[in-house]
ZALUMGU-292190 format. One record per residue (C-alpha): residue in one letter; y, z, x. Coordinates in steps of 0.2 Angstrom, whole numbers, plus 5000, padded with zeros to 4 digits. Each point is the difference from the previous one (the first is absolute). Layout:
AYZX;...
END
This chain:
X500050005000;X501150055013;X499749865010;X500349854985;X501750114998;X500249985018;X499949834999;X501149984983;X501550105009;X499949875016;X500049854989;X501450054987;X501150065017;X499549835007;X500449904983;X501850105000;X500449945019;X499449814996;X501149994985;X501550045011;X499849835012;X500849874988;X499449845002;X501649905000;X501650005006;X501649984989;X501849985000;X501349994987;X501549875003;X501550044989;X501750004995;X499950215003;X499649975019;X501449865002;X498449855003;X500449924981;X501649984993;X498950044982;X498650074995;X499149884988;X498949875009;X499549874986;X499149885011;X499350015018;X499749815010;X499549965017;X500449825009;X499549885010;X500950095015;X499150154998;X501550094991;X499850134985;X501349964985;X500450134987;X501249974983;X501150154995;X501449994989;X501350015015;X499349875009;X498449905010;X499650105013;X498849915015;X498850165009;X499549935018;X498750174998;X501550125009;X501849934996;X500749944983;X501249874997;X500749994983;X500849854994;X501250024984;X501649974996;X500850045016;X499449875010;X499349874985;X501649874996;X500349984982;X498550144994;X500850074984;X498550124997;X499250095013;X498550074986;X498349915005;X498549974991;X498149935005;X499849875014;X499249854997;X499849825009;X498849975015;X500050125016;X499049855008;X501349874997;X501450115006;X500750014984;X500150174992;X501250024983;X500750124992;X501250014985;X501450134997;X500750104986;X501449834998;X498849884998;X500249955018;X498549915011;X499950085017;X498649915014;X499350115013;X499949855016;X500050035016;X500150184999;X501750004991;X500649984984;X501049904991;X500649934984;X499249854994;X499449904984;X498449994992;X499149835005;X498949984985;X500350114982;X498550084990;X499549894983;X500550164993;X500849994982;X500850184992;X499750054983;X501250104990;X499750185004;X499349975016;X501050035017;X500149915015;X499750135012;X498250024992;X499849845005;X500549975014;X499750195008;X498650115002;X499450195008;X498550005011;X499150064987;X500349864989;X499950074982;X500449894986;X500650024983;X500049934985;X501349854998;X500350005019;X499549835009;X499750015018;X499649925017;X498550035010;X499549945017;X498350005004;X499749915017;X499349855006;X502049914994;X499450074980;X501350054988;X499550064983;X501650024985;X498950134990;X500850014980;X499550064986;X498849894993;X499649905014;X499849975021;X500749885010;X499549945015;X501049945016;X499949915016;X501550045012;X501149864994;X499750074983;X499149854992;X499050064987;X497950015006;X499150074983;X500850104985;X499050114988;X500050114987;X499850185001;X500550184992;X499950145012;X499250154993;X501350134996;X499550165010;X499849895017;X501649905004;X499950015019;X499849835009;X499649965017;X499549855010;X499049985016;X499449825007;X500949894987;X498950084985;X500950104988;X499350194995;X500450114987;X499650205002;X498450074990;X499550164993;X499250125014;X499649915016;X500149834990;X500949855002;X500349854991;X499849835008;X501349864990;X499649835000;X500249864987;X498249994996;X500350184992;X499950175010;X498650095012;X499850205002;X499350075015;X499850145010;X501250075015;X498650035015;X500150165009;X501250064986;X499550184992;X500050004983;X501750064997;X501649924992;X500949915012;X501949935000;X500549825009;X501449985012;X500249805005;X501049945016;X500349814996;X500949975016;X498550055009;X498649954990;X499350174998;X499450134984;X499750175000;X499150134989;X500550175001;X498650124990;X500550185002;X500450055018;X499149845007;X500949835005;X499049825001;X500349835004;X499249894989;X499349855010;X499049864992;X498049965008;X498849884995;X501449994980;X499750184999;X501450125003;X499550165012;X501150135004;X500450095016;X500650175002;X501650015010;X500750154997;X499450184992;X501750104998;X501049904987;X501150104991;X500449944983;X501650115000;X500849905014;X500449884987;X499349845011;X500649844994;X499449885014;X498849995013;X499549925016;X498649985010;X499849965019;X498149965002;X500549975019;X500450175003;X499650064985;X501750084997;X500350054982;X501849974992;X500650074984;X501549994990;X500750134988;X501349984986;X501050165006;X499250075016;X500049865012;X498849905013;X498450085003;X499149935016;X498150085001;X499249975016;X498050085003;X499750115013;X498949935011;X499450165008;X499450164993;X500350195005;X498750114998;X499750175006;X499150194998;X500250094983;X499850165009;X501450115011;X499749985021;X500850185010;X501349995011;X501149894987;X499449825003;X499649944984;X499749824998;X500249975019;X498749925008;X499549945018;X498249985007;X498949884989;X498149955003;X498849914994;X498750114991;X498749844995;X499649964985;X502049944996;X500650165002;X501450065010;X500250185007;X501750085004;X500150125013;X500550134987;X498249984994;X500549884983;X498849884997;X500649824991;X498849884993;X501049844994;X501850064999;X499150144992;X499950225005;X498250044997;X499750155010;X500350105016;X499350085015;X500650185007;X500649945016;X502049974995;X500150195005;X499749965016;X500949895007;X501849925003;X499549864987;X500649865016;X498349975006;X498249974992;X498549935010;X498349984992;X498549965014;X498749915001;X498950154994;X501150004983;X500850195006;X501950004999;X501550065013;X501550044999;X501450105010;X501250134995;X501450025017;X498950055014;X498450044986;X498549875001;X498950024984;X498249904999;X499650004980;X497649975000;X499749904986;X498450054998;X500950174993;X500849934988;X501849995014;X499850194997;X499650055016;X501049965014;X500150015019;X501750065009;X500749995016;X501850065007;X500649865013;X501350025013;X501549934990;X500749894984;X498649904994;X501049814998;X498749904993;X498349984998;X498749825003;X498449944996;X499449885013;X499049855000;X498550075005;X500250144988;X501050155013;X501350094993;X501550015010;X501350134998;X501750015010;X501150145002;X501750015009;X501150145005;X501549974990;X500149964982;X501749905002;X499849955019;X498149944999;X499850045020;X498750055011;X498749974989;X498150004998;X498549914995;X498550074992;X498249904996;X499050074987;X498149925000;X499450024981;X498149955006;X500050185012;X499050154994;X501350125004;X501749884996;X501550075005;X501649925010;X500049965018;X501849985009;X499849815005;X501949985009;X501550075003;X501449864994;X501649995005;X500549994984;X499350054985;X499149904988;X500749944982;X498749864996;X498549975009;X498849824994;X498349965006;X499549815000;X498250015013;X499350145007;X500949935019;X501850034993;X500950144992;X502249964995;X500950145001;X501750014992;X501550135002;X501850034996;X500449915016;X498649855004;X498349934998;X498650035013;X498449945000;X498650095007;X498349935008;X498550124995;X498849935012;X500950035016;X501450144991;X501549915005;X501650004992;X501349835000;X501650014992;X500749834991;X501750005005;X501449944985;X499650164988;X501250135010;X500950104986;X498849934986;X499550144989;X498149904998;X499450054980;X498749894997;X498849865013;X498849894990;X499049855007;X499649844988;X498949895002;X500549905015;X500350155011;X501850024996;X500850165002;X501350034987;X501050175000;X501150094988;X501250085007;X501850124999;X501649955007;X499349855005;X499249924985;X498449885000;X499349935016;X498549925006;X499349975015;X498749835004;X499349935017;X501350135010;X501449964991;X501250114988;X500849924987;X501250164991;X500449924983;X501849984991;X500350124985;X500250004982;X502249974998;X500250194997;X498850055013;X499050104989;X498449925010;X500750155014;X499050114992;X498349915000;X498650114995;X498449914998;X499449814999;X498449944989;X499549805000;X499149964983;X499149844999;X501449894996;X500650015018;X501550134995;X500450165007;X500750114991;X500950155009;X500750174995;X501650075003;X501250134996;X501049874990;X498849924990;X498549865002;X499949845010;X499149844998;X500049885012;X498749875005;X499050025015;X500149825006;X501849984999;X500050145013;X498949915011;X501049865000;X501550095005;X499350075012;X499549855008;X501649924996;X499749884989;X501050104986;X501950095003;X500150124984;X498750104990;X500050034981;X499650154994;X499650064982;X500850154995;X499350134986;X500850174995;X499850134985;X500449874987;X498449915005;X499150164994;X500250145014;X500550194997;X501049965015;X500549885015;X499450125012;X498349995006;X499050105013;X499549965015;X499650095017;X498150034992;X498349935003;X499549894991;X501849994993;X499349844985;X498149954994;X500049804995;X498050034990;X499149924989;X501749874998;X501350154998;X501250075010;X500350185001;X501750075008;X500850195001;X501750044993;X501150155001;X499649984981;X498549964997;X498449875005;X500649844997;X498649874994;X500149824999;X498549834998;X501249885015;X499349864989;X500950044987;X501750025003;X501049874998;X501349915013;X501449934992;X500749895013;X502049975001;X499849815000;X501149954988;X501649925006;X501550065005;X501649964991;X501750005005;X501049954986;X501650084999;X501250065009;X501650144994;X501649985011;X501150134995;X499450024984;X499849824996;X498549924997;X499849825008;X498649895003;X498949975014;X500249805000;X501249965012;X500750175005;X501549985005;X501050185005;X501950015000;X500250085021;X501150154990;X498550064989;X499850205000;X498050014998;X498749874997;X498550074992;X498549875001;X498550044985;X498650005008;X498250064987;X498149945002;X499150044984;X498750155003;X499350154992;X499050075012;X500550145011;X501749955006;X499550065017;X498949865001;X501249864999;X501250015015;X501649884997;X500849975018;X501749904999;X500649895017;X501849905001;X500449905015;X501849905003;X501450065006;X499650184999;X498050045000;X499050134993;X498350045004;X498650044989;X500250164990;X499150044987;X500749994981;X500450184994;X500949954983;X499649834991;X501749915008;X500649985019;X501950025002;X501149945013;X501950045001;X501049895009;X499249865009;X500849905010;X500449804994;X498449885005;X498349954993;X498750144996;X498150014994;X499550144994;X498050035001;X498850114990;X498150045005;X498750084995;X498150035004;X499249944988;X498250105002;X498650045012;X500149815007;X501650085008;X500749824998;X502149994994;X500749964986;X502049935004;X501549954988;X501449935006;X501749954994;X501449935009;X501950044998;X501650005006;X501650105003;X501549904999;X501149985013;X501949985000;X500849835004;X500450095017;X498150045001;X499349864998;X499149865011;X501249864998;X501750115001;X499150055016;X499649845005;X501849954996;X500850155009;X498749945016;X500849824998;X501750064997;X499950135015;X499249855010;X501649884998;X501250145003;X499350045015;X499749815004;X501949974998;X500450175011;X499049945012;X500849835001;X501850095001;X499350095013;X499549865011;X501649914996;X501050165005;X498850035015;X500449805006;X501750024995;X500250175012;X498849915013;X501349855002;X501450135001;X499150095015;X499649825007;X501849985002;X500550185007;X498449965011;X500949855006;X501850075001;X499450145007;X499049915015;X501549915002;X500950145003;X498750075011;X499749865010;X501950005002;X499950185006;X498449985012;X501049875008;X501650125001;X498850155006;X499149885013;X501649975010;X500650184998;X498650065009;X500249855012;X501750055003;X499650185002;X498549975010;X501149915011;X501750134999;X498450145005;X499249905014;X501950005006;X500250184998;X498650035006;X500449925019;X501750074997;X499250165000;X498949965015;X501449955011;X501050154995;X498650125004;X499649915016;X501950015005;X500250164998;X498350075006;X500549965019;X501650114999;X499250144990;X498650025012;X501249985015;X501150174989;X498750075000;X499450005019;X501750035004;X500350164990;X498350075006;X500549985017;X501750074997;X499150154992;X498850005013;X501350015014;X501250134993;X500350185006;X500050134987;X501850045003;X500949944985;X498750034987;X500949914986;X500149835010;X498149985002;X499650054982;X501149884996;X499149855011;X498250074995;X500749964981;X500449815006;X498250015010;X499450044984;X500849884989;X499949875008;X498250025007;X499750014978;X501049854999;X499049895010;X498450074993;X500649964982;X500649835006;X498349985007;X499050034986;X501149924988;X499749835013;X498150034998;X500050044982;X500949824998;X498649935011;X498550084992;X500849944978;X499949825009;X498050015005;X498450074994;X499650105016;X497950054999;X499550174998;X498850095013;X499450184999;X500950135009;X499950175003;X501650084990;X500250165011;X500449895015;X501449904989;X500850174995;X499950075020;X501049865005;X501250034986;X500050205005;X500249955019;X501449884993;X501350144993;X499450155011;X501549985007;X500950034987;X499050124992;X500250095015;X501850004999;X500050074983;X498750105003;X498749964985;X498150005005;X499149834997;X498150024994;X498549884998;X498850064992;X499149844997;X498150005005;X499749865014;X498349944988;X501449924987;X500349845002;X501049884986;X499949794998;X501749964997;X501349925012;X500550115013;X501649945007;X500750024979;X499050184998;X501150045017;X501549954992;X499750104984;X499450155010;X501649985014;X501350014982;X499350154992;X500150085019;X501749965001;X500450054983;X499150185000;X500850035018;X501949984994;X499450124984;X499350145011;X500650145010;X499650105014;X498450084999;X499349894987;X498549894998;X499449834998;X498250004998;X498949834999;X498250024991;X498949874992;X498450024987;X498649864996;X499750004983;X498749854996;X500749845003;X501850085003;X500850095016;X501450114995;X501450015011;X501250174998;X501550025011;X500850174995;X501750115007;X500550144997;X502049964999;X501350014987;X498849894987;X500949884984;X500450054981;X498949974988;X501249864994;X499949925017;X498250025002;X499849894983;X501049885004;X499449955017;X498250004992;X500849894987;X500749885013;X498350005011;X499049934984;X501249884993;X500749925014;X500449824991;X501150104988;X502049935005;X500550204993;X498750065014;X500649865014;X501850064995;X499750205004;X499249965014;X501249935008;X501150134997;X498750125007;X499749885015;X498849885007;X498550115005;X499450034983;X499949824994;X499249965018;X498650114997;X499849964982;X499849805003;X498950065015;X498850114988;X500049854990;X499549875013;X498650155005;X499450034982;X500350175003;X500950134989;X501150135005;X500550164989;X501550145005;X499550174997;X501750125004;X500850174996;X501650065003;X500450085016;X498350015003;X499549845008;X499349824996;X498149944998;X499749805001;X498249954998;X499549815002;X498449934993;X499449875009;X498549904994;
END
């Protein structure tokens, strides 16, 4: 008893936490949400574009499956109503009409609409007492009453005008096919048509085929035997049955109509109007008279879960998953699943941290809880259990390929270093762990493809480690990839989930790390499974991934630049986005199912079965708003001062919008590159003037291939921005410059005759001048050669005489007694003068000599010149009693012209003899200094001024100056003696004096 109570209590928990998971997906679209500008949706169309129309009674609105455009008064020209009814006309054709509350023919082309007028007019005639919008107007549902005369399309290019006595029937161009009489019974008056025949609702699950050879009832197939209610879709060719809850779609087989259910949540208190069925994605769209645009989508996955509470408040959370045979899946909280389904549990969810759940080959199950091992013996029914303590944080756990269990531990939770590895043989008596390896860093996910190989994964690479001869290689390219999961498929490759780094595999040596999902939410891979379709799906903290395995391959070998990827979240029937991961086995793909953890929940699917609605419907560009202005794409042409240019860019799809990924490209003057569409228009704010294309793409599926729309326009430029004003300006500029140059060259000749002339004038002037100079210096050569002998003759006249004073007044000198004192100083002062005289005259005759000829230099020792100028004037240094002093060393010799240096050096005795007194000094010394001997002759008598001293080192330096030649004269001969002589030496001489304290000449000589 206790155990069938049991039993009753799981089930009822279980039936109460099934009935929670809702099997589709819904939203409402209305004017309360600001999507519709109102509420009532009388008649829902698609076209051939792929677009979704809905009527309202403030406007069309077109649904591209995320943004609606309405179309009413506001941008319509001439529309007098914006209240809309049912659409008719041909979605294959491109031709979809509409009539307003005026009377007015609207036509849906080309994904506008306009104003237009009706091609061909219904063979309708109205009867007094009936009204035209029964005629010409009907609901989805399609009820008829008595006295009303309608229109019905039924397919196939069939029109039936149903009266009240009789049906016609109708070909497109409404000629008239068959006409017969009929009286519809009077509690059945909805109509419906499907494949050109024409149907009338029965009682129960009846219905009523029309035809002019009288009537047929039949039976709905895989109808329950309820009342039913029609809704009809003329634009779209399709009838539906609603019978309580339950939606069908009536499709005709083998001139039977069968039904198939769609939808198992109608709600009759929506007040539904019209409906719409996408049988490509199965997509469900309902419109309500005051509520709005339903879109129902079915959940493609289902969340299951454990009716009963798990300790330590993780509830609904779930991790590790096993296979438990038998289609059965165990979670590592001990919850036992059996198609979707809880049917049972083991005590073994106490045990453990609920990450990792291993069962061996001997049917017993492990798990870890931190540093806890426990081994679950199946043969006691996973009662009794084995526990071991090891020596840190158990990270995961691994069933090998030859049946080991391999357990890793690391010393850090969050670093994952210095880990270990531990082997567990299951086929031992006594099984218990062994330490296999120390790891440098700890393990998060370790695979075993042969019994030669073990790959190791952690939070900062992938090793692999050789069993047979225990060695450990690292593959370089993971560093800082936190690994989560390794897989091997069939051909070997290894493919890797990981964080921070996303998917990545690793073929032949080479890593290829792949590019993310456009958010990146494939950062946070958890876990990859490959059904048999050749898809992976992966886990992550955001959601599920779908991509296809080949297209990765391809990539990888670079035969492919981008990778789709197929998004689903919580709307596709999760508790939540976030899934587990981190755990072994983190998803079970069995017996055609996949089986994945969540924070809320164990999420379920059949891979088979979920559909892939591709975004390969075109993409449309067809408007664009420039400041709030609506032009058309044909053409474009933008004025170069518009504000903001918004270009419309929309791609029906009603899938997950993260699945269709819009990137926008313009190139011209100014360039943008791809960039992903975030609102349904790309806007540019003042371009500059020039020719632009504007680019949209899109992947349009697992193929990876592009799908591109382009249009061209252009921004115009002003007249002063254009090509032919610039070409003019070019021109313009050119002749200018043309005609400057010429005026140029014409100024240019014009000055180069002008200087021709001064040229001339001037050469004749200087010709005339050279021809003046020539015999100026002919005649002063010749009044200088005169002088010259003049001088000569003088000199040698009056050297005789002079020499002949100068005997004579030594002798007298010689030859006087020292009685009267006065006279024989007086006769030494005429000994003296004259005896300087003739020197002077004789140096002044050999100084004319030597400016006529170039007398060679020889080498000479200088000491011996300056003796025989000391032994010149002893005497009358004597006299005056200043001390001569040579001081030059006898190695010293100088390459100059002796007999000029002795002139030089006989001067500056004389002149330093008549400035000193008794007692002084005139002291002779001389340096080498490289290529220079420097001569210093030095007294110590009464010494110059400052003034002086410059000014006779001014006259030295520039004796060509006529100031200089002038000064000199007035300070005598000797200086300008020596200073041609210095010249004619190429030597320099410097005067260094003081005041009072005596005069220093130095003379370099080279």
């Amino acid at each position: 008893m206790r155990s069938s109570q049991y039993i009753f209590i799981v089930f009822l928990l279980f039936t109460v936490f099934c009935k929670g998971q809702e099997a589709y997906h819904t939203q409402w679209y209305s004017a309360d949400n600001n999507y519709l500008p109102q509420n009532s949706v009388k008649s829902i169309t698609p076209d051939k574009y792929g677009f979704i129309w809905l009527s309202t009674e403030s406007g069309i609105i077109r649904f591209d499956g995320k943004n609606f455009k309405i179309f009413n008064s506001s941008n319509i020209n001439n529309l007098v109503s914006d209240r809309m009814y049912v659409f008719g006309g041909s979605v294959s054709n491109d031709s979809i009409t509409i009539l307003n509350g005026s009377h007015q023919f609207l036509v849906i082309r080309e994904r506008t609409v306009n104003i237009d007028t009706p091609r061909v007019s219904p063979p309708i005639k109205v009867n007094k007492g009936q009204f035209k919008w029964n005629v010409e107007f009907r609901l989805g549902l399609h009820y008829a009453q008595k006295g009303h005369v309608f229109r019905l399309a039924s397919g196939n290019n069939t029109t039936y005008i149903i009266g009240n006595d009789s049906i016609r029937q109708y070909d497109l161009e409404y000629n008239l096919k068959s006409k017969y009489a009929y009286i519809p019974p009077a509690d059945s008056l909805q109509f419906f048509g499907i494949s050109g025949k024409l149907y009338l609702k029965g009682k129960n699950n009846n219905y009523i085929h029309l035809t002019k050879n009288g009537s047929t009832t039949n039976t709905f197939r895989n109808l329950p035997l309820k009342d039913y209610k029609v809704y009809t879709n003329e634009t779209s060719e399709q009838v539906f049955l609603v019978s309580g809850k339950n939606l069908y779609i009536v499709k005709e087989k083998d001139n039977l109509l069968h039904t198939e259910l769609i939808y198992t949540d109608f709600d009759s208190t929506h007040n539904i109007t019209s409906i719409y069925y996408n049988e490509n994605n199965k997509n469900l769209y309902l419109g309500s008279s005051n509520k709005g645009f339903l879109v129902v989508k079915k959940r493609e996955f289902i969340t299951t879960g454990s009716p009963f509470k798990m300790e330590r408040g993780v509830d609904g959370v779930y991790y590790g998953l096993v296979d438990f045979k038998e289609g059965k899946v165990l979670a590592s909280t001990g919850s036992i699943f059996k198609n979707g389904k809880y049917i049972g549990s083991i005590p073994i969810g106490e045990y453990n941290d609920k990450y990792c759940i291993i069962i061996d080959d001997n049917e017993d199950i492990w798990v870890k809880s931190f540093i806890n091992l426990y081994h679950f013996k199946k043969k006691s029914g996973y009662k009794d259990y084995n526990h071991w303590k090891l020596d840190s944080y158990i990270s995961t756990l691994s069933k090998s390929y030859d049946g080991k269990i391999w357990v890793a531990t690391v010393n850090s939770v969050n670093e994952e270093r210095n880990g270990s590895l531990y082997v567990i043989n299951t086929k031992e008596k006594n099984v218990k762990p062994k330490l296999y390896k120390k790891l440098k860093n700890g393990a998060s996910a370790i695979y075993s493809a042969n019994n030669k190989e073990l790959w190791v994964g952690s939070r900062n690479g992938l090793v692999k480690m050789n069993l047979k001869n225990n060695t450990v290689e690292e593959i370089p390219g993971f560093e800082n990839a936190h690994i989560r999961d390794v897989i091997f498929d069939d051909n070997n490759y290894i493919w890797l989930a990981t964080y921070t780094k996303g998917l990545f595999l690793y073929k032949d040596g080479k890593i290829t790390n792949f590019p993310l999902d456009k958010n990146k939410y494939l950062l946070s891979s958890h876990c990859i499974i490959e059904d048999k379709n050749g898809f992976f799906w992966i886990s992550t903290n955001r959601g599920l991934f779908r991509v296809k395995k080949k297209q990765l391959v391809e990539y990888a070998s670079g035969k492919k630049n981008s990778i789709y990827y197929y998004y689903y979240n919580k709307d596709s029937g999760f508790n939540t986005n976030e899934f587990n991961g981190g755990c072994k086995p983190c998803g079970l793909y069995i017996n055609d199912f996949i089986y994945l953890p969540s924070m809320d929940g164990l999420v379920y699917f059949n891979p088979d079965e979920v559909p892939i609605e591709k975004p390969d419907n075109e993409i449309f560009i067809d408007n664009v708003e420039v400041d709030d202005s609506i032009i058309k794409v044909n053409a474009l042409q933008l004025n170069r001062k518009f504000g903001r240019a918004k270009f419309f860019v929309t791609s029906p799809f009603y899938g997950n919008h993260y699945n269709q990924d819009i990137e926008t490209q313009l190139t011209g003057p100014v360039s943008q590159n791809w960039a992903s569409l975030t609102n349904n228009y790309v806007a540019f704010s003042t371009l500059p003037p020039g020719n632009y294309t504007l680019t949209a793409r899109k992947l349009t599926g697992f193929e990876s291939n592009y799908m591109y729309k382009s249009i061209n326009f252009t921004v115009v430029p002003a007249f002063w921005q254009t090509l032919w004003f610039k070409v003019l300006v070019a021109i313009t500029g050119s002749i200018i410059l043309l005609i400057l140059f010429k005026m140029r060259l014409r100024y240019i000749q014009y000055r180069n005759i002008m200087l021709e002339r001064k040229v001339t004038l001037q050469t004749a002037q200087l010709r005339n001048t050279i021809t003046t100079l020539r015999k100026t210096k002919n005649n002063l050569s010749a009044q200088n050669e005169s002088h010259k002998k003049l001088i000569k003759t003088i000199t040698h006249d009056i050297k005789t005489p002079l020499k002949f004073m100068a005997i004579t007044g030594r002798y007298v000198y010689n030859n006087m007694d020292g009685k009267d004192s006065a006279l024989k100083e007086d006769v030494e002062s005429i000994y003296t003068s004259s005896s300087q005289l003739y020197a002077f005259v004789d140096e002044f005759l050999e100084y004319s000599k030597q400016i006529d000829k170039n007398i060679a230099s020889v080498p000479f020792c200088l000491k011996e010149l300056v003796n025989e100028k000391i032994n010149f004037f002893q005497t009358l240094a004597s006299h005056k009693e200043v001390e001569l002093i040579n001081n030059i060393s006898s190695d010293i010799t100088v390459n100059v012209n002796r007999h000029l240096l002795s002139i030089v050096i006989h001067n500056l005795m004389d002149n330093a003899l008549k400035n000193t007194y008794h007692h002084d000094k005139i002291i002779f010394s001389a340096v080498e200094n490289k290529a220079e001997t420097i001569l210093s002759i030095k007294d110590t008598g009464r010494g110059m001024s400052k003034e002086q001293t410059e000014l006779y080192n001014e006259m030295i330096a520039e004796t060509s100056d006529s100031n200089n030649k002038n000064q000199t004269m007035q300070s005598g001969m000797g200086l300008q003696i020596i200073a041609e002589l210095l010249i004619i030496m190429d030597a320099k001489m410097v005067i260094n004096s003081i005041e009072d304290a005596g005069t220093e000449v130095k003379i370099t000589l080279k």
